[in-house]
C-alpha positions in Angstrom: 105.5 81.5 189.7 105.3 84.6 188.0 103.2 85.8 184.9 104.2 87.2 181.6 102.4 90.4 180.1 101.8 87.9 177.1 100.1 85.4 179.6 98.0 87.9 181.1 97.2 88.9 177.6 96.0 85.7 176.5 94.0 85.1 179.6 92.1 87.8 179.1 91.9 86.8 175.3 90.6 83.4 175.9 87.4 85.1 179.0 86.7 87.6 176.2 87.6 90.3 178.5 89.2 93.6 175.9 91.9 95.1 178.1 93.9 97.8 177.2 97.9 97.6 177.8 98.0 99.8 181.0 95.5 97.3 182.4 96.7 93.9 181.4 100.2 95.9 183.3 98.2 96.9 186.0 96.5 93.5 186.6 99.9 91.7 185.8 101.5 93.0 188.9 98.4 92.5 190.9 98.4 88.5 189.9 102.0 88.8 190.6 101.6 89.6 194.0 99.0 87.5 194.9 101.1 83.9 193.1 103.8 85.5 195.4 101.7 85.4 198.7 100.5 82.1 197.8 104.0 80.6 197.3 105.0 82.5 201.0 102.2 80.5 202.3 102.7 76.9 200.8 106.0 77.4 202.5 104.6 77.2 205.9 105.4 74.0 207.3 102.4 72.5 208.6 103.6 69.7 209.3 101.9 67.7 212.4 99.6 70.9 212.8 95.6 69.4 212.7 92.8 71.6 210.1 90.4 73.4 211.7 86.7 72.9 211.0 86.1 76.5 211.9 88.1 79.5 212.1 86.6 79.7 216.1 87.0 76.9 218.7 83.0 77.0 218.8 80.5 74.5 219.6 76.9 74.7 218.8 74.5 73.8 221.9 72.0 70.9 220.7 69.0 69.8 223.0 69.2 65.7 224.1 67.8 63.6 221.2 64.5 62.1 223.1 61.1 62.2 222.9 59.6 65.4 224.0 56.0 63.4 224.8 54.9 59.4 225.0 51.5 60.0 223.0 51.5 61.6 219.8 47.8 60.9 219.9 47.6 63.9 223.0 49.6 66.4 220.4 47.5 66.1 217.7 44.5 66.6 219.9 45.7 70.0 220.7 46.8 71.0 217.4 43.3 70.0 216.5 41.7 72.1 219.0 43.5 75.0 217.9 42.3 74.6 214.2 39.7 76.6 212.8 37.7 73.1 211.3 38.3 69.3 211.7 36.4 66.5 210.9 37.5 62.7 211.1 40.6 63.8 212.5 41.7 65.9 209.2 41.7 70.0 209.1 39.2 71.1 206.8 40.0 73.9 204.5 37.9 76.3 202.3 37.4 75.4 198.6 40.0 77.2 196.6 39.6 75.3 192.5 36.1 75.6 191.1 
């Protein structure tokens, strides 16, 4: 597929992009080139030949999916001993809205 200097012209036309005639030649041949490596590559047969996910045979290390600890009851006990104020069981916080 190749452009036109017309096509190029109109394309510019219809983003509202003002190009001058040594650029719409300029950016002709530069569209040209790249239509041109995209029809090389689309003649690749890839037949048989399985996409890859990533561009890296890579696989991300994930911890087992279990439990860290039985009694959630014992975790918040020591997030609450850490906190600066608790009552009931909630964290109390300073009064910020009149």
């Amino acid at each position: 597929m190749s452009l036109t200097l017309e096509q190029v012209r109109r394309v510019a036309h219809l983003a509202r992009i003002e190009i001058s005639d040594v650029e719409a030649s300029s950016t002709l041949g530069q569209l040209n080139e790249i239509f041109t490596l995209i029809e090389k590559m689309q003649a690749v047969d890839t037949q048989g030949i399985e996409p890859m996910a990533h561009a890296q045979e890579m696989v991300q290390r994930l911890r087992d999916d279990r439990p860290e600890t039985t009694d959630p009851g014992q975790r918040r006990e020591a997030f609450q001993a850490l906190a600066p104020e608790t009552g009931d069981g909630l964290y109390l916080v300073p009064k910020v809205i009149e």
